[in-house]
C-alpha positions in Angstrom: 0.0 0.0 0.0 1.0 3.3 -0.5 0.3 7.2 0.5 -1.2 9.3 -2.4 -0.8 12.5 -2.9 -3.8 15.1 -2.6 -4.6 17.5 -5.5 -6.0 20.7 -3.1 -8.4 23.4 -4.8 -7.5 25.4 -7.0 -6.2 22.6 -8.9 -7.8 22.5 -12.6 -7.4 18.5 -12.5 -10.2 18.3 -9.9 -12.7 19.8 -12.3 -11.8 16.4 -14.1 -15.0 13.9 -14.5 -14.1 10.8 -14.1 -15.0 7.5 -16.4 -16.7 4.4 -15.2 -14.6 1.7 -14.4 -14.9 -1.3 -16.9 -13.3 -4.0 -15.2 -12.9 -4.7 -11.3 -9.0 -6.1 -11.5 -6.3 -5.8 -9.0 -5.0 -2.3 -10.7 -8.4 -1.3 -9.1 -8.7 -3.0 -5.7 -4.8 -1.9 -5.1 -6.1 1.8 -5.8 -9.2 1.3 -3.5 -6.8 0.3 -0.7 -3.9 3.0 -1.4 -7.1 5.6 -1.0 -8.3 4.4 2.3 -4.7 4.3 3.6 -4.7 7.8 2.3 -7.7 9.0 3.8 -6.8 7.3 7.3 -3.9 9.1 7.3 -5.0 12.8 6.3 -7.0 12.3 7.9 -10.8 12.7 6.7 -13.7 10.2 6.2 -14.3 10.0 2.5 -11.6 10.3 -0.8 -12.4 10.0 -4.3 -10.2 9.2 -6.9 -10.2 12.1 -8.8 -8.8 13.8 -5.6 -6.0 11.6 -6.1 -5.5 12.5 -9.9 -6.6 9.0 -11.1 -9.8 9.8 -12.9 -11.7 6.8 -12.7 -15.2 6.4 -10.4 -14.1 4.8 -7.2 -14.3 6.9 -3.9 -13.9 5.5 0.0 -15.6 6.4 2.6 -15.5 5.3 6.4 -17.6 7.6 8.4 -17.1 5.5 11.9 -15.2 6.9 15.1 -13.1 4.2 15.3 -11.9 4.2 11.7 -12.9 0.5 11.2 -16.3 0.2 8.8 -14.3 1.0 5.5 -16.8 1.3 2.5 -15.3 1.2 -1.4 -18.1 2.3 -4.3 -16.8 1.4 -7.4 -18.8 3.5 -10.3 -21.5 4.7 -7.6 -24.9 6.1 -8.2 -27.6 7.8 -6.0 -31.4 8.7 -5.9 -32.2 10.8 -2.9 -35.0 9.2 -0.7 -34.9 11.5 2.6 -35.3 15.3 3.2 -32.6 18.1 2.6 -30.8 18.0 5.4 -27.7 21.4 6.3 -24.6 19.9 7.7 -21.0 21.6 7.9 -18.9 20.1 5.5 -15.0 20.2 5.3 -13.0 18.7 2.4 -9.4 16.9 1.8 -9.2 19.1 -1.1 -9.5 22.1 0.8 -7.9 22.0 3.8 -9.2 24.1 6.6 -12.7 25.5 5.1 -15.6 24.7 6.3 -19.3 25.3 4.7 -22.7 24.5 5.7 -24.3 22.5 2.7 -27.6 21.4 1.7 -27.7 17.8 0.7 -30.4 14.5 1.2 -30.1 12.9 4.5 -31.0 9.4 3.1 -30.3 8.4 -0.3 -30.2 4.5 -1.9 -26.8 3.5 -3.6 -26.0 1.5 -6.0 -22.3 0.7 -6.8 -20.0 -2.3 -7.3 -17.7 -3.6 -4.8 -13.9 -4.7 -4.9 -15.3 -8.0 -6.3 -16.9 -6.1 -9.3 -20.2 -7.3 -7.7 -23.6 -4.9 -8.2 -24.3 -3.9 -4.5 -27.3 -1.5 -3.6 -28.3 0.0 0.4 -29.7 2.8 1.8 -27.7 5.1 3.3 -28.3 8.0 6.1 -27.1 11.1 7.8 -23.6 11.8 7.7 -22.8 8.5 5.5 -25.3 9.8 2.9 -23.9 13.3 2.7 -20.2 12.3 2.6 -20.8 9.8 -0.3 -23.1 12.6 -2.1 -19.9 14.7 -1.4 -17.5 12.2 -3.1 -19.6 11.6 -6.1 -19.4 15.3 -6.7 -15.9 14.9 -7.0 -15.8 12.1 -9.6 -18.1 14.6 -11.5 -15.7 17.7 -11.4 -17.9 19.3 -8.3 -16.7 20.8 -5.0 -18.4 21.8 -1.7 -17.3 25.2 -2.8 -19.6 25.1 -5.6 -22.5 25.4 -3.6 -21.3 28.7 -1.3 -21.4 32.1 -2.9 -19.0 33.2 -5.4 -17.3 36.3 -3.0 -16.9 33.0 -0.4 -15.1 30.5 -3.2 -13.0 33.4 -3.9 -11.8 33.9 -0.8 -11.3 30.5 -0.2 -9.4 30.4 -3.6 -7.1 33.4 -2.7 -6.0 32.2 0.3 -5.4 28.6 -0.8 -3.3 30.2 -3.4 -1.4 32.2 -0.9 -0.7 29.2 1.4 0.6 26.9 -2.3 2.7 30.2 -2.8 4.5 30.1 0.9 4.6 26.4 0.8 6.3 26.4 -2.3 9.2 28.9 -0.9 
């Protein structure tokens, strides 16, 4: 296993959409398990791939306190069952910002697994909004999208300024 490295917003290659994955092989299950390592160690309770760079629909997500219900959706899909639903939501992508966002409380999913097996379940509260928040990010979307324009500038600015210093 190995420690990815996260793209962080402004990067252009988060805008990416990723494709479906064809084929379940080990290239794929290695990925899946280099992302949870990666998003243990950030660390933060949901990755998708694009954050990553690899452009390809698989995101993690483990949403438990003790870091031990790990969850891979492989080309995952959503309808939204429950009521909207405001929760403050923070991102691996951008480090440090925090937004209150709208988003369906309880929503069904459909996916496959490392096995490249169809699996389907309904999902709730925070582990319904953080895998609506990683599909956004295999479609190019980021919690920033959803906040005002003067806000996701700001955001963007300072980002910048930190890459800038880092950089030094």
């Amino acid at each position: 296993m190995a420690l990815l490295d996260i793209l962080e917003f402004p990067d252009p290659r988060l805008r990416t959409v990723a494709t479906e994955v064809a084929n379940v092989d080990d290239e794929i299950r290695t990925l899946a398990k280099d992302m949870l390592e990666t998003m243990y160690d950030a660390p933060g309770i949901g990755l998708a791939a694009t954050q990553v760079n690899v452009h390809k629909r698989v995101i993690t997500v483990d949403v438990s306190e003790e870091q031990d219900d790990p969850h891979v959706l492989i080309n995952p899909t959503f309808e939204e069952l429950g009521e909207p639903m405001e929760y403050q939501e923070g991102c691996l992508s951008i480090p440090g910002f925090y937004e209150k966002i709208t988003r369906s409380d309880k929503i069904k999913v459909t996916a496959l697994n490392t096995e490249g097996e169809q699996i389907e379940f309904i999902a709730e509260d925070l582990f319904a909004i953080c895998i609506q928040h990683e599909i956004d990010h295999l479609n190019g979307k980021l919690f920033v999208d959803y906040i005002s324009t003067l806000k996701r500038n700001r955001i963007k600015a300072k980002l910048e300024k930190q890459h800038k210093l880092a950089a030094r």
